[in-house]
N, C-alpha and C positions, 0 to 999 in steps of 0.2 A: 504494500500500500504506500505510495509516496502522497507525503502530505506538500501541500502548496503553502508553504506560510511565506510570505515576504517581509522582512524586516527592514532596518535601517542596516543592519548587518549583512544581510543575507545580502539586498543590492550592492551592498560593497564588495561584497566577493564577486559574485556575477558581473561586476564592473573590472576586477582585477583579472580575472580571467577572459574578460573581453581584448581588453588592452594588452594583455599577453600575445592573443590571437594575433592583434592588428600589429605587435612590434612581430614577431616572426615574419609577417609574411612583407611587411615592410624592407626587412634586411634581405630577403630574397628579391634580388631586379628581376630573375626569370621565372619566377614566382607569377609577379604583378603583368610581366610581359604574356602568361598561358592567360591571366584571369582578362585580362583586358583589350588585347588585343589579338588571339588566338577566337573567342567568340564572334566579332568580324567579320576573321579570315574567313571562317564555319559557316558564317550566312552570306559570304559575297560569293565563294564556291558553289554552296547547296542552292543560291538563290539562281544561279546561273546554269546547273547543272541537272537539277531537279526538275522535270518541266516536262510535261508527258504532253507537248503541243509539236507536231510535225511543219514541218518545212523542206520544201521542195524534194518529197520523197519522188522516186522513179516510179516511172510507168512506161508501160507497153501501148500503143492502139494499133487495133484491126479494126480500120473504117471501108464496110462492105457497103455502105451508103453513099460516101464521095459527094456529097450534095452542101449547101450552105451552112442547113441547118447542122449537121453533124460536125463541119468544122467547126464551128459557135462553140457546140456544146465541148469541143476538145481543149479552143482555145479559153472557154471558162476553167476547167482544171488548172491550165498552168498561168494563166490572170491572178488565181487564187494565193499562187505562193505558194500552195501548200503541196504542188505538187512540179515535176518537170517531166517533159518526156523524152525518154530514151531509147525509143527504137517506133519506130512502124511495118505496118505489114500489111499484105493480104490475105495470109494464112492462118486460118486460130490457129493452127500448131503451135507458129509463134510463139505465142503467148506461154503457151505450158514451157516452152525449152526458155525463154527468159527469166520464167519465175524460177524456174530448178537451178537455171546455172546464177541466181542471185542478182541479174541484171536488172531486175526489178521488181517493186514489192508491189505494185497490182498492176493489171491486166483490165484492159479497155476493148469491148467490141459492140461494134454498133454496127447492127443487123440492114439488110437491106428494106428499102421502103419507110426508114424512121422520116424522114423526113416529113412524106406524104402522110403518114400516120397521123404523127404531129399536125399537120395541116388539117388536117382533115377532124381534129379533136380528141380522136381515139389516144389510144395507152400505145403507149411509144416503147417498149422492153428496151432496155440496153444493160450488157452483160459485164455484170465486173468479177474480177479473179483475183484472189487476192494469196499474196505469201503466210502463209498458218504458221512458219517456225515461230515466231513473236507474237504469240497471242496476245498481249497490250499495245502493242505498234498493229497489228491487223483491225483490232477491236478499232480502235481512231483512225486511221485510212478509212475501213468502210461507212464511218459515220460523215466524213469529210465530204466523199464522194458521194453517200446517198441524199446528203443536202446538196451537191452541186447540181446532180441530176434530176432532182427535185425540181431547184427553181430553174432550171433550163428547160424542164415538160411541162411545169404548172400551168403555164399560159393555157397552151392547147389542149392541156388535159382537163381543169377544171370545168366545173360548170358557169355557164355566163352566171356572171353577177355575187357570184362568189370568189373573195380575196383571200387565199389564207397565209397567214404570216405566222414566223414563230417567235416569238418573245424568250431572251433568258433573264431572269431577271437576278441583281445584284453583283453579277458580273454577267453583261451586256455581246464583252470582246472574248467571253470564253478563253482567257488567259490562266493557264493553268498557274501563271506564277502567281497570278491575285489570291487562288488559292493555299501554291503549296507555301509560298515566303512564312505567312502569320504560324505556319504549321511546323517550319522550322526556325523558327523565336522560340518556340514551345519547346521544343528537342534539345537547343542548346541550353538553352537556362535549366532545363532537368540534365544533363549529361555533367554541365559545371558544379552545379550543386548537389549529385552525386558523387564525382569523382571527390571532392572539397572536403567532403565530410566523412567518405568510407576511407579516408588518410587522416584523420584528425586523431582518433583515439589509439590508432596502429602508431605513430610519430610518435606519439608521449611514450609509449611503451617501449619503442628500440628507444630511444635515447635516454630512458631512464626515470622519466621525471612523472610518469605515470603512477609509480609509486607513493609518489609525496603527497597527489592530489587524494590517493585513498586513503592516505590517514589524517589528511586535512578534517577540520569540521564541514567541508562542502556536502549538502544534501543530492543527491542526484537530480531535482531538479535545478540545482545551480548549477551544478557542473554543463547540463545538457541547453541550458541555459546561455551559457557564457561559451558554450561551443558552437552552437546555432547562431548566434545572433551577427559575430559578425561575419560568416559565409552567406547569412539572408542579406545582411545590408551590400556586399559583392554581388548576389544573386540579383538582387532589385538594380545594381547600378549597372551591371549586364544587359539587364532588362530595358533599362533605357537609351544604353546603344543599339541593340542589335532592331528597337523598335523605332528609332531614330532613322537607321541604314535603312531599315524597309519602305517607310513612308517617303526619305528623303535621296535615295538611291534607286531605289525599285517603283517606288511612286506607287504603292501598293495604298489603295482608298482607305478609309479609314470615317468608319459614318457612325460610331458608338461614342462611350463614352470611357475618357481617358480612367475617370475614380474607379470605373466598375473593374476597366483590365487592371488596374492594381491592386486591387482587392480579388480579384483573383489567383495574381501571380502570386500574391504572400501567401494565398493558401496554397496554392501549387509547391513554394518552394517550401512550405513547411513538408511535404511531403515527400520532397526528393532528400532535403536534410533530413527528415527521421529514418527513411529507408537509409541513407547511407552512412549515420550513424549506428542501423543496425550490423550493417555489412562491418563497419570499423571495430566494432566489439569482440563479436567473430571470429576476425580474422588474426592472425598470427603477425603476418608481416606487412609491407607496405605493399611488397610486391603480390602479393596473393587475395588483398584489400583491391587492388588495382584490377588483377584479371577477376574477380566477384565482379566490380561495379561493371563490367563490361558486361559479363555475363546476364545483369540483371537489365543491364538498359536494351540490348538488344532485343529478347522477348516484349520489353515496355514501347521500345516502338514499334515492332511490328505487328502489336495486339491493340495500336492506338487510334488507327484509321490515319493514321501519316501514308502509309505506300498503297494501301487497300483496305477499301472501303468496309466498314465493321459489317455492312448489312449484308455482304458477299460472302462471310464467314461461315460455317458452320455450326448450331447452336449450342456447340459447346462453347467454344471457345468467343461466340456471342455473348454467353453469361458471363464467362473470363474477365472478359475487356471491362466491365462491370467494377472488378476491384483496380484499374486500372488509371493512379491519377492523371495520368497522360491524354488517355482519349476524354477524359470529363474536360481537361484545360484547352483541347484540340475545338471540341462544340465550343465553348466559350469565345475562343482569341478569333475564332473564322466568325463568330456569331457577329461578334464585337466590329471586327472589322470591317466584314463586307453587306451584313445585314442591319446593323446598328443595334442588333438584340438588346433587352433589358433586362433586368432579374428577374421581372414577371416571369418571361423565359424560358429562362436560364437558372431561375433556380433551384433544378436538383442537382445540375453539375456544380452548381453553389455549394450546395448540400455535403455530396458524397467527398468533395476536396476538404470541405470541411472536418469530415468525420475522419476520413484518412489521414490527414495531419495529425490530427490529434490522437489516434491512436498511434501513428508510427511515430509518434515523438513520446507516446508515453509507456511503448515499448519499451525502445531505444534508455529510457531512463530506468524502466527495471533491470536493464542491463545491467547498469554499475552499481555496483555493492561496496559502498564502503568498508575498511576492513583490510582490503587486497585484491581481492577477485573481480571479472567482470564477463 
């Protein structure tokens, strides 16, 4: 049972152990150089790299039509950017011996008579083939292509007096980086404030000084206290570059509000700090502290809805994501940013980060045992 009492004493120690924190990591420059500008590097890399938006992928066409309309509709694909073409033909064979030997990721035929089809108002088929080794890169080509061919038949194919358009709303330009950027803010500030604190309690230990805090009068909530507080105030000041970079580098919109993502991120980061103080209790050395935190972040992002989508999962690992503070701060920071979401909302991802923090910090403090042991 850890009792909560705060004194005029107790803040004193939890103050001296604060200021302990800030002189170590102070007398470290390459220290301050991972905390400060290694997060960054992290988001100008991932912001750059991360992007599941195609651009001038290859293609093949077999145009058996030859007529105006079909050149149109070829030369809307590579208009789009999203696509260029690299070979033509007469022969569908073509097509299948382009896509095998990797010369290109779809395949274009437009049958004869589309044109007059088209004219004539009827359904205009035209055949796309698409490369399957990359079923995420196949999955976006064919969705590229079925709106291009869309709005190059609607004309003819609708009915008079009927318009149909498609709307996306909250990101308009379908920029996958509007989404993934705010999704890796999230990643780094739980990766730094993991790694920060499953080395906090392993460092006291090799160097010895581990022992003097357990026969101090410090209570374990002081200790875990005066261990957290200043990696949370590193974590928030992370928080506000890396959410800086995105808005004023990436130009990623931003239609919420600033209080609410802060009051999320503190409870976010209480929860990567109690998980990686539990990891630091654990663990023996720094080095085996270090491959733990790796081991636990990797599962936490890929259980977050950061690279795939949680409702694509299967329902186990659907309930997973559940204990999961990552995807709760993921709905949150995307909420936040591209929907303007409110607590109304948003408050069970409120909720559950809430509850999470607070148990893995009071975890993390039954850990240590005064006495010696932890």
């Amino acid at each position: 049972m850890i009792r909560l009492r705060i004194d005029r004493r107790s803040a004193g120690r939890v103050r001296e152990i604060v200021r302990k924190e800030f002189r170590q990591i102070r007398r470290d420059p390459r220290f301050m150089r991972v905390l400060l500008v290694a997060p960054l590097l992290q988001l100008v890399l991932f912001g750059y790299a991360v992007s599941t938006d195609i651009r001038r992928t290859t293609a093949f066409v077999v145009d058996h039509d030859r007529t105006r309309a079909s050149r149109e509709l070829v030369e809307s694909f590579t208009a789009s950017g999203y696509f260029h073409v690299a070979g033509r033909s007469d022969d569908s064979a073509d097509i299948v011996r382009a896509l095998d030997r990797g010369e290109a990721v779809l395949g274009i035929e437009i049958p004869p008579g589309y044109a007059r089809r088209l004219g004539a108002g009827l359904e205009a088929p035209v055949q796309i083939l698409l490369d399957g080794s990359d079923s995420n890169t196949a999955t976006l080509v064919k969705q590229y292509a079925e709106r291009i061919i869309a709005r190059e038949t609607a004309a003819g194919a609708a009915a008079p007096g009927v318009d149909l358009r498609a709307r996306a709303w909250y990101n308009p330009a379908l920029s996958s980086r509007n989404y993934n950027v705010p999704a890796v803010v999230g990643a780094i500030i739980f990766l730094v404030c993991l790694l920060l604190t499953s080395l906090a309690v392993v460092r006291e230990r090799e160097i010895g000084t581990l022992e003097q805090l357990m026969v101090s009068p410090l209570t374990p909530f002081e200790f875990i206290a005066g261990k957290t507080i200043p990696f949370a105030v590193i974590g928030l000041v992370d928080l506000v570059l890396v959410t800086a970079a995105a808005l004023l580098w990436f130009h990623v919109p931003f239609e919420g509000s600033a209080p609410l993502l802060f009051l999320a991120s503190v409870l976010y980061i209480l929860s990567g700090l109690g998980l990686g103080l539990i990891i630091s209790s654990i663990s023996s050395t720094q080095q085996e502290a270090f491959l733990a935190s790796f081991l636990v972040f990797m599962p936490t992002i890929l259980l977050s809805g950061f690279m795939f989508p949680v409702s694509s999962m299967p329902e186990p690992f659907r309930t997973l994501t559940l204990a999961n503070p990552m995807r709760h701060f993921l709905v949150i920071v995307r909420g936040v940013f591209l929907k303007g979401a409110g607590l109304g909302t948003l408050w069970p991802e409120f909720a559950a980060l809430a509850f999470m923090g607070t148990a893995l910090l009071a975890t993390a403090a039954t850990r240590f045992r005064p006495g010696g042991r932890t």
